[in-house]
C-alpha positions as CSV (number, residue, x, y, z in Angstrom):
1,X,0.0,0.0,0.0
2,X,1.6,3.3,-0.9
3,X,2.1,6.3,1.8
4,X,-0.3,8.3,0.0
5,X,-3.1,5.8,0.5
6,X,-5.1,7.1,3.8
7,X,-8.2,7.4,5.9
8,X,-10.5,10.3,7.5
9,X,-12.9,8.7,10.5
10,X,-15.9,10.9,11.1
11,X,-19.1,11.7,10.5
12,X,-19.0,12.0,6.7
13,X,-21.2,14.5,4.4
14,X,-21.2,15.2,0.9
15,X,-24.2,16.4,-1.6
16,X,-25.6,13.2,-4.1
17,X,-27.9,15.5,-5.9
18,X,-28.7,19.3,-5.4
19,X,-32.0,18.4,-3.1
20,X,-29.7,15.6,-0.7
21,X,-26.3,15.3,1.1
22,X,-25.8,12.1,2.3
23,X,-24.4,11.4,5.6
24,X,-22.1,8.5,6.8
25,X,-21.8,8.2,10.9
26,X,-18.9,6.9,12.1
27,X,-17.1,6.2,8.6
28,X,-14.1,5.9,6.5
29,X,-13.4,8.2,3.9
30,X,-10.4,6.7,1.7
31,X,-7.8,8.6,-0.3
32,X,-5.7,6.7,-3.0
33,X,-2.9,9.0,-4.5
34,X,-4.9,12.2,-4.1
35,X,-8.1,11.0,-5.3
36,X,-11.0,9.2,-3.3
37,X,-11.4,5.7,-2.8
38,X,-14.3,5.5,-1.0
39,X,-16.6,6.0,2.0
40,X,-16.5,2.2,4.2
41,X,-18.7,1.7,7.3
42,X,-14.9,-0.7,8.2
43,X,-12.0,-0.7,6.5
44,X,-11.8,-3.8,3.7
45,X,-9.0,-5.7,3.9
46,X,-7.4,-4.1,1.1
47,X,-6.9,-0.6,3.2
48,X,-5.9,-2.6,6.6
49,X,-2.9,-1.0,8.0
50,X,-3.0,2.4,6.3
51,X,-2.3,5.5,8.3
52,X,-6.3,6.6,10.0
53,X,-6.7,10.2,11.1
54,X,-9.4,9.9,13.5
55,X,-11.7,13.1,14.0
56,X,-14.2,11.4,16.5
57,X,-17.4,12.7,16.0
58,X,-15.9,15.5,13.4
59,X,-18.5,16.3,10.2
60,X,-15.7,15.8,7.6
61,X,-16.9,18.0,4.2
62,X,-15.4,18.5,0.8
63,X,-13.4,21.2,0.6
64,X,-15.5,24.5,-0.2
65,X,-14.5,26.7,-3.2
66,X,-14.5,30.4,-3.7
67,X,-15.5,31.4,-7.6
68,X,-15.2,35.0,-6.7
69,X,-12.7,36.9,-4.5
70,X,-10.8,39.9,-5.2
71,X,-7.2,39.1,-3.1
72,X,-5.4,42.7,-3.1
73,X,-8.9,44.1,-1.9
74,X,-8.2,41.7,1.8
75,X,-6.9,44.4,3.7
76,X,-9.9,47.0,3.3
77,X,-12.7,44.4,3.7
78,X,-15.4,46.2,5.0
79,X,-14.5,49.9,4.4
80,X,-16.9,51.9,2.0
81,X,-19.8,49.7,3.0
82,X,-22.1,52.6,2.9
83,X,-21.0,53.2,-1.2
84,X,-22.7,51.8,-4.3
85,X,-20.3,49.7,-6.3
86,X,-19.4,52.1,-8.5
87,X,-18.7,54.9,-6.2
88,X,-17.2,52.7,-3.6
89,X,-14.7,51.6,-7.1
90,X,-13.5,55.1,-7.4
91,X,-13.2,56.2,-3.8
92,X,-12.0,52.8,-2.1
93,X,-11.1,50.3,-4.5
94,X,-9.1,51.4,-7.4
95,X,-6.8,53.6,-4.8
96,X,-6.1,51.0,-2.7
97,X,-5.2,48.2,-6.0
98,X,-2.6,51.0,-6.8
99,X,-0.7,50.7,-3.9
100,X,0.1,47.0,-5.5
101,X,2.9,48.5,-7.8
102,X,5.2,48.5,-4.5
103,X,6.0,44.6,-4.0
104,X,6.9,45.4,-0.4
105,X,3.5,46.4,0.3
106,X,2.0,43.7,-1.9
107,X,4.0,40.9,-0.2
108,X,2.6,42.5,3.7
109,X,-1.4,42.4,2.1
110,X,-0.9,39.2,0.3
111,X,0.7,37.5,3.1
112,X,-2.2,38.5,5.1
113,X,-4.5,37.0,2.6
114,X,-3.1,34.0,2.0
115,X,-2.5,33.0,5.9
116,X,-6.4,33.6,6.5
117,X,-7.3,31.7,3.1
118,X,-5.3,29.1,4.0
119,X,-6.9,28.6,7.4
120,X,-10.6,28.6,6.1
121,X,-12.7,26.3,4.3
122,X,-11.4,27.2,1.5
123,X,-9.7,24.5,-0.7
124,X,-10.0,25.8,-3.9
125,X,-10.1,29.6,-5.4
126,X,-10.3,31.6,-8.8
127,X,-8.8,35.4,-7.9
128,X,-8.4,38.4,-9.4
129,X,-4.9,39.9,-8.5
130,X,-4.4,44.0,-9.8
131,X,-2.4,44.8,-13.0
132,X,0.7,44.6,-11.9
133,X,2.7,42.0,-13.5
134,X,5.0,41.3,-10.4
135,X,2.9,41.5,-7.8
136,X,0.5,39.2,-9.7
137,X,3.4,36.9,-9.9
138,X,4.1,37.2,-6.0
139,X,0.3,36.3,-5.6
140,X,0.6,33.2,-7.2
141,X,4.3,32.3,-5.2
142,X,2.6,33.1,-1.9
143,X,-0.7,31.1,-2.6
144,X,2.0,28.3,-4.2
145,X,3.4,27.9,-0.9
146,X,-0.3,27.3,1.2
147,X,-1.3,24.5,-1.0
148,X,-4.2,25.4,-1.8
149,X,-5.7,24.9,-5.7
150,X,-6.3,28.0,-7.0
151,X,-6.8,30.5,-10.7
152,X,-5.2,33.7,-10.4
153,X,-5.9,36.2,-12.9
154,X,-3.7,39.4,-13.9
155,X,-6.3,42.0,-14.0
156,X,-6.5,43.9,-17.6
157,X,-7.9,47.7,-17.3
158,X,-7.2,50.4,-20.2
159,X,-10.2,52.9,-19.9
160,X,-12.1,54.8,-17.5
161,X,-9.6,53.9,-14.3
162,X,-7.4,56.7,-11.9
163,X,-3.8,57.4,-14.0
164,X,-2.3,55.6,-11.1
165,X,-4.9,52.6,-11.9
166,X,-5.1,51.9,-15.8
167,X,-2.4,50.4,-18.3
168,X,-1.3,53.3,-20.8
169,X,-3.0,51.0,-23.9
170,X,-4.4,47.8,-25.0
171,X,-1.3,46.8,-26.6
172,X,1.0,47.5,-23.7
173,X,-2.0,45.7,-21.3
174,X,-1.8,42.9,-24.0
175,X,1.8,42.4,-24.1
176,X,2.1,42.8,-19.9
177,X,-0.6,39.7,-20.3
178,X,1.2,37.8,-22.6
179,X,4.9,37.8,-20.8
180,X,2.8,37.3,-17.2
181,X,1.3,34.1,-19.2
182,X,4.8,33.2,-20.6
183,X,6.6,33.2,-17.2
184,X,3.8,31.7,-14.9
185,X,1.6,28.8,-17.4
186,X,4.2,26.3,-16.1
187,X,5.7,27.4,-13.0
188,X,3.2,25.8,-10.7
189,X,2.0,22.7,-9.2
190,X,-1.1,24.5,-7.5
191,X,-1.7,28.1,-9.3
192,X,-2.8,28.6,-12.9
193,X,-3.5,31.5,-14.8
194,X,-7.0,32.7,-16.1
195,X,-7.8,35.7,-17.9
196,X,-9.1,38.9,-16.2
197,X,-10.7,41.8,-17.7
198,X,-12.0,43.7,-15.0
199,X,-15.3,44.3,-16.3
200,X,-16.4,46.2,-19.7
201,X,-16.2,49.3,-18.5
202,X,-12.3,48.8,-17.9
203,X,-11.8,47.7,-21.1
204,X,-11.6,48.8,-24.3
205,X,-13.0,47.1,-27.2
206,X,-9.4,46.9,-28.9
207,X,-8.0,45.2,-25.5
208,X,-11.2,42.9,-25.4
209,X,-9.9,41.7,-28.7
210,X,-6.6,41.6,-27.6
211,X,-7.9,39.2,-25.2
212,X,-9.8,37.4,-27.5
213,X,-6.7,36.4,-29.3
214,X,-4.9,35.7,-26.3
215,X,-7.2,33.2,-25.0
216,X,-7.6,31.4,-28.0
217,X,-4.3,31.2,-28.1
218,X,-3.2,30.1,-24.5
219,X,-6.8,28.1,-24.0
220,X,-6.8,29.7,-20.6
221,X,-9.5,30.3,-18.6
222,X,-11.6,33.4,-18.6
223,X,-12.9,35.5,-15.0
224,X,-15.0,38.7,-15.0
225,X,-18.1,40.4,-13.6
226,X,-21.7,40.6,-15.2
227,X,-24.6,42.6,-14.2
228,X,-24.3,43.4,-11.1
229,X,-25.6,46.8,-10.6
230,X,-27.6,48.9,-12.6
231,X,-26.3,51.7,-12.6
232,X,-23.0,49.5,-14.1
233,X,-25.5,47.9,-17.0
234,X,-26.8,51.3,-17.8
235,X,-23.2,52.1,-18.3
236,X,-22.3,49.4,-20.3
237,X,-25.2,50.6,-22.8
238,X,-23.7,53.7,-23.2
239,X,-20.2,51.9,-24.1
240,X,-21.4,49.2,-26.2
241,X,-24.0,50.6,-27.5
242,X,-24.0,47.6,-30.7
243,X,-25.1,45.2,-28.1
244,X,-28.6,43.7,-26.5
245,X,-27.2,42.9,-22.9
246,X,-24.1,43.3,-20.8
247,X,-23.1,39.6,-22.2
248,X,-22.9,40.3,-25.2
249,X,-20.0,43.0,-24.9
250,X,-17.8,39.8,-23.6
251,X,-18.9,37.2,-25.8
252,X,-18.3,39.6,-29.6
253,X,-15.0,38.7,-28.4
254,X,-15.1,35.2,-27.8
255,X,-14.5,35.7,-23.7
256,X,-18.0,34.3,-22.7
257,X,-17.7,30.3,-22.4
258,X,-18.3,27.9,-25.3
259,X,-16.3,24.8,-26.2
260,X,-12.3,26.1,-24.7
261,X,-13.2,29.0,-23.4
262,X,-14.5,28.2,-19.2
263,X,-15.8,31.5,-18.1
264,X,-16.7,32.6,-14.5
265,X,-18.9,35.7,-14.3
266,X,-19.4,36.8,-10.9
267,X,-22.8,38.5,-9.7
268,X,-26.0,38.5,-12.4
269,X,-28.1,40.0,-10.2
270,X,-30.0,41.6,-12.9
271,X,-29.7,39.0,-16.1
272,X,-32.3,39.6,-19.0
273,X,-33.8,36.3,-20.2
274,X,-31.8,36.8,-23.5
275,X,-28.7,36.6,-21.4
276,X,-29.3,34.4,-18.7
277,X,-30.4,32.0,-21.9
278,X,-26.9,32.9,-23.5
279,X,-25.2,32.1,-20.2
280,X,-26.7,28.7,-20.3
281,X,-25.7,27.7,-24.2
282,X,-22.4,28.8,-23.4
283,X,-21.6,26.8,-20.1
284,X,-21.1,30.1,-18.4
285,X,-20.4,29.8,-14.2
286,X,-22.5,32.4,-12.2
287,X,-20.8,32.8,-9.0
288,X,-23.1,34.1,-6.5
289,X,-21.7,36.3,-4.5
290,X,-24.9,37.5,-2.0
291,X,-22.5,39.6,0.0
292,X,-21.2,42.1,-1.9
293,X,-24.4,42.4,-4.0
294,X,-26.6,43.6,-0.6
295,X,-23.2,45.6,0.9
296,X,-22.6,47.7,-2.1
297,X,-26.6,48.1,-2.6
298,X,-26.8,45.9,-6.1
299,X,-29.8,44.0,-5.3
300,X,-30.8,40.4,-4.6
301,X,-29.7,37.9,-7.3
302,X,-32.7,35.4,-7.9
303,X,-30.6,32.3,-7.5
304,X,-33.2,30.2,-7.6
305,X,-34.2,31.1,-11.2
306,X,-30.7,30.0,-12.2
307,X,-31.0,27.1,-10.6
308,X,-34.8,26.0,-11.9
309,X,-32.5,27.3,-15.2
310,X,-30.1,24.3,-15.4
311,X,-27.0,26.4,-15.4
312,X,-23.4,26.5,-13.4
313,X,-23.8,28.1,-10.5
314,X,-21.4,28.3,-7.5
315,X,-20.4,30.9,-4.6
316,X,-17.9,33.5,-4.4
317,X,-17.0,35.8,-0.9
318,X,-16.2,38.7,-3.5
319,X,-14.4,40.2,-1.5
320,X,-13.9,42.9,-0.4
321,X,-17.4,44.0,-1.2
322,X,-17.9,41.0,0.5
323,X,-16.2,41.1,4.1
324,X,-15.5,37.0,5.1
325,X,-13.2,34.7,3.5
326,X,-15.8,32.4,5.0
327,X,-17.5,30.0,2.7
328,X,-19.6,29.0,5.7
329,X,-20.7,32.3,5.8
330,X,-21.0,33.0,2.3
331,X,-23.7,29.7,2.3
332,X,-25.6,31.3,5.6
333,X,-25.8,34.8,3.5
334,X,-26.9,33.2,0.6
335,X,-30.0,31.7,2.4
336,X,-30.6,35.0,4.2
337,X,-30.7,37.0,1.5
338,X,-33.0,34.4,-1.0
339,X,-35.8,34.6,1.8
340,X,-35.8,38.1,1.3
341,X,-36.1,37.8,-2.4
342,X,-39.0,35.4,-2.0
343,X,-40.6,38.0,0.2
344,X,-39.9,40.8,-1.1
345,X,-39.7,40.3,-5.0
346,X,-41.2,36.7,-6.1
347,X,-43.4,34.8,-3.6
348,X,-43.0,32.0,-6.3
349,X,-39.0,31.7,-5.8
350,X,-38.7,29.2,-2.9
351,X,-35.8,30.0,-0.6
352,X,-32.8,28.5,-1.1
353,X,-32.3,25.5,1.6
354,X,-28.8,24.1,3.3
355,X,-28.8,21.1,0.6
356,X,-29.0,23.8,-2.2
357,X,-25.9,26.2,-1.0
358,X,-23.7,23.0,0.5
359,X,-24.3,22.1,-2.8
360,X,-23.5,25.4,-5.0
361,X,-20.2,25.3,-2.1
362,X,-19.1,22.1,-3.1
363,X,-19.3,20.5,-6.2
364,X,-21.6,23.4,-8.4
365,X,-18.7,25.6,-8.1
366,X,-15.8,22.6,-7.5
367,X,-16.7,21.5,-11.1
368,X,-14.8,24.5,-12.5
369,X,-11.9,22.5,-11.4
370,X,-12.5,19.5,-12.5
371,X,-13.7,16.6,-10.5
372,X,-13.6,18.4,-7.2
373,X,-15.9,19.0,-4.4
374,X,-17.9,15.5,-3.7
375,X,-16.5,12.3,-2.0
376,X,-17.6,10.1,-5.5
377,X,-15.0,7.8,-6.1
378,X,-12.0,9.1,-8.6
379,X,-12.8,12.7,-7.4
380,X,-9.7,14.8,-6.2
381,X,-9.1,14.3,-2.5
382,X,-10.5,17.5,-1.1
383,X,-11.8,17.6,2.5
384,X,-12.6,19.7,5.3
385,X,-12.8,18.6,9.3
386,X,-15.7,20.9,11.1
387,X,-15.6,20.2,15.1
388,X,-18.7,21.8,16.8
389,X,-17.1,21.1,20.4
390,X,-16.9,24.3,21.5
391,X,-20.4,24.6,20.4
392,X,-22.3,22.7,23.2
393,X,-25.5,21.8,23.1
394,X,-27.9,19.2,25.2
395,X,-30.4,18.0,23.2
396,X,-29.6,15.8,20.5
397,X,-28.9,17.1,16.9
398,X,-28.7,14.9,13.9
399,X,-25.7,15.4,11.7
400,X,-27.6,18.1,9.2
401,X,-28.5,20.0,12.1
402,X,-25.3,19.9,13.0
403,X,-23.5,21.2,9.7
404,X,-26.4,24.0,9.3
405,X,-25.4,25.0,12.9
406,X,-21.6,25.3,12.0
407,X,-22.5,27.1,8.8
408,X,-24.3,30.2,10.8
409,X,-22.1,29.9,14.0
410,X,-18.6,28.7,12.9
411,X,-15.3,30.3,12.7
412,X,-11.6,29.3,12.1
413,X,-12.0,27.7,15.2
414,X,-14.4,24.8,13.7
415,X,-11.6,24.0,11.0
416,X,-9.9,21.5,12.3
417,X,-8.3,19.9,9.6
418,X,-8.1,20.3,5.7
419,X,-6.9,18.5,2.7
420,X,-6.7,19.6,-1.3
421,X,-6.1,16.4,-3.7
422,X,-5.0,14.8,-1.0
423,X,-2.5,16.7,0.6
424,X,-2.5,17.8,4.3
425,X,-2.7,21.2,4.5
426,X,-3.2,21.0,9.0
C-alpha cells in the first residue's frame, strides 16, 4: 500500500444531488494518490494498516470553493460599505489596488490574505490579482506555498480607471498579459492562470480583442463580472452601444464560455432572459456572491431562477465588497438573502435551503476544477474537518443540524483539519 493511501474517520457529508447530502456516521473516507477511494462503514482488507486520522465525531466536508474573490482588496474588507459599487470603485477600491505597484506592500497584504485563506474552508479559489505584473506573480508564489488549488488572474484595465490605476493601452496591457502568461503557465503545481478583464467598463474594445486572441491562443480560462448593478448595466449601454445585454460586450470577443473557453462571471443579479439563456448555451459559471451584492446596494440575485434554469452556478466571498473569506458564511448569506427575495420580489421563488448552498459550495462551483468537491469515487481528495465542540448543546442534533449550525455559528475555530487532492494542509 503506498504512503499516500489514507483514511479520515468521522461523521462524513457530501451532496448526491442538489435536493440531498448524504451522511455516513462513524465512517471511513479513503484517499488513494490524491483521489477518493471511498466511503466504508470498516476498512476492507485491502486498506488494513494504512495511516487513519481519527476526528471522532468531526463532520468531515469536501473542501469548499470560492469562484469570486478579489485578493489585493483583503486588507480593506469592509471599508466603504455605505457606497454603491461604483462609487465605492473610485473612492475605495481602485486607490487602494494601486498601492500594489510596491512589491513590499504587496508581499505584507498578500501575506495577510493567503494565511487567513489558507486557514478557512477554503480548498479551492479563482482570484483576481491587480495589474501589476510582479505583484500578480508574488500572488501566485505566496498562494503556491499554502497548498491550496487556486486561478489567479492578472487583471486587464485600459479605460475609464485613476492614472495611477489603468495600463497606458491595450497593446501594452496585451503584451504585460502575454509575458505574465509566458513566465507563470508552467511554473506551478497548485496556481494557474485565467484571464481577467476587470469588467467592460475597464476595457476597451481593442484590449477585449486583444484578449480574445490571447485566449484562444493560450486556452486559458476566462474570469469577469456581469450585471451586477444597474447603474453599471446602464453604463455598459452607453459603451457598447452595438449590443442587447451586458453579455454580449464579452462574448463579440469570444471571452463568454463555449467549447475552450470556461468562463466565471461573478454576480448577475439583474440577467435579461436573453442573457441568462446565453449564459446557459455557453456553459457560463454564475458565482453568486450575496454579500457584496446587498453591501454595495446591487440587489438580490434570484438564484433560484438560475437554478430552476439548469445552469453553473457556484459561490464566491467577493471580496472585499464581501467582508468573510468564510464560505460558511458566504452559504448562511446566501440563504438569508433568497428569503428576502422570496418575500420581497417573487413569492414564487422558494428560498434556497442548506442542501441547495452546501451544494452550490461544493461540487456546483468545484466542477470549474475539475472533478472536485464530492466524495464520489475518482474525485480529487478535497476535505474539510468541522468540530462543533466548542459549540455545546444538550439535546440531540442529527448530523444536518449539525452542519447547518456550523454554517451560521462557525469560525476558524471549527476548522480542524483540511486537505486539497490529498494533501494535508493541518
Amino acid at each position: 500500500m503506498k504512503q499516500t493511501t489514507f483514511a479520515l474517520k468521522g461523521t462524513i457529508c457530501y451532496s448526491q444531488s442538489q435536493n440531498q447530502i448524504g451522511v455516513y456516521p462513524d465512517s471511513y473516507l479513503v484517499c488513494e494518490n490524491g483521489l477518493c477511494a471511498g466511503i466504508f462503514s470498516e476498512l476492507p482488507e485491502a486498506y488494513h494498516g494504512i495511516p487513519v486520522r481519527d476526528t471522532e465525531d468531526s463532520l468531515i466536508i469536501p473542501g469548499l470553493t470560492d469562484l469570486h474573490i478579489h485578493a489585493p482588496q483583503y486588507s480593506f474588507r469592509s471599508v466603504g460599505m455605505d457606497m454603491e459599487l461604483l462609487q465605492w470603485l473610485d473612492n475605495i477600491a481602485f486607490p487602494e489596488e494601486a498601492k500594489f505597484s510596491d512589491l513590499e506592500y504587496a508581499r505584507k497584504s498578500y501575506s495577510i490574505f493567503v494565511n487567513d485563506v489558507k486557514r478557512s474552508a477554503t480548498t479551492r479559489l479563482s482570484a483576481f490579482g491587480t495589474l501589476h505584473v510582479k505583484a500578480t506573480e508574488l500572488l501566485m508564489d505566496l498562494m503556491e506555498e499554502t497548498g491550496l488549488k487556486a486561478y489567479i488572474g492578472k487583471v486587464n484595465m485600459d479605460r475609464n480607471g485613476p492614472d495611477i490605476l489603468q495600463e497606458k493601452s491595450a497593446r501594452d496591457s496585451a503584451l504585460d498579459t502575454i509575458a505574465w502568461i509566458e513566465e507563470v503557465q508552467d511554473k506551478y503545481k497548485n496556481v494557474r492562470p485565467i484571464l481577467t478583464p476587470r469588467f467592460t467598463p475597464s476595457c476597451t474594445d481593442e484590449l477585449m480583442k486583444e484578449l480574445g486572441r490571447i485566449q484562444k491562443q493560450y486556452h486559458l480560462p476566462v474570469q469577469s463580472h456581469l450585471s451586477e448593478n444597474l447603474s453599471e448595466i446602464s453604463w455598459v449601454k452607453e459603451l457598447c452601444p452595438n449590443t442587447a445585454f451586458y453579455g454580449e460586450a464579452y462574448d463579440q470577443f469570444g471571452l463568454f464560455g463555449g467549447e475552450g473557453c470556461p468562463t466565471i462571471m461573478a454576480h448577475c443579479v439583474h440577467c435579461p432572459d436573453e442573457e441568462l439563456a446565453l449564459i446557459k448555451k455557453r456553459g457560463v459559471y454564475i458565482a453568486h456572491c450575496s454579500q457584496s451584492n446587498t453591501n454595495l446596494a446591487s440587489g438580490i440575485a434570484p438564484v433560484r431562477r438560475y437554478l430552476e434554469a439548469g445552469v453553473k452556478i457556484g459561490l464566491g466571498s467577493d471580496i472585499a465588497g464581501g467582508f468573510s473569506v468564510s464560505m460558511l458564511r458566504v452559504m448562511a448569506d446566501s440563504i438569508q438573502t433568497s428569503k428576502l427575495y422570496w418575500r420581497l420580489k417573487d413569492n414564487a421563488a422558494k428560498p434556497l435551503t442548506l442542501e441547495e448552498v452546501f451544494y452550490m459550495a461544493t461540487v456546483g462551483g468545484g466542477s470549474f476544477f475539475g472533478k472536485v468537491g464530492s466524495f464520489e469515487k475518482g474525485y480529487e481528495f478535497d476535505a474539510v474537518i468541522l468540530s462543533d465542540r466548542n459549540l455545546p448543546y444538550p439535546q440531540e442534533f442529527t448530523p444536518l443540524q449539525r452542519l447547518e449550525r456550523l454554517v451560521y455559528l462557525s469560525d476558524d475555530r471549527n476548522i480542524t483539519g483540511k486537505y486539497v487532492a490529498g494533501t494535508r494542509i493541518f
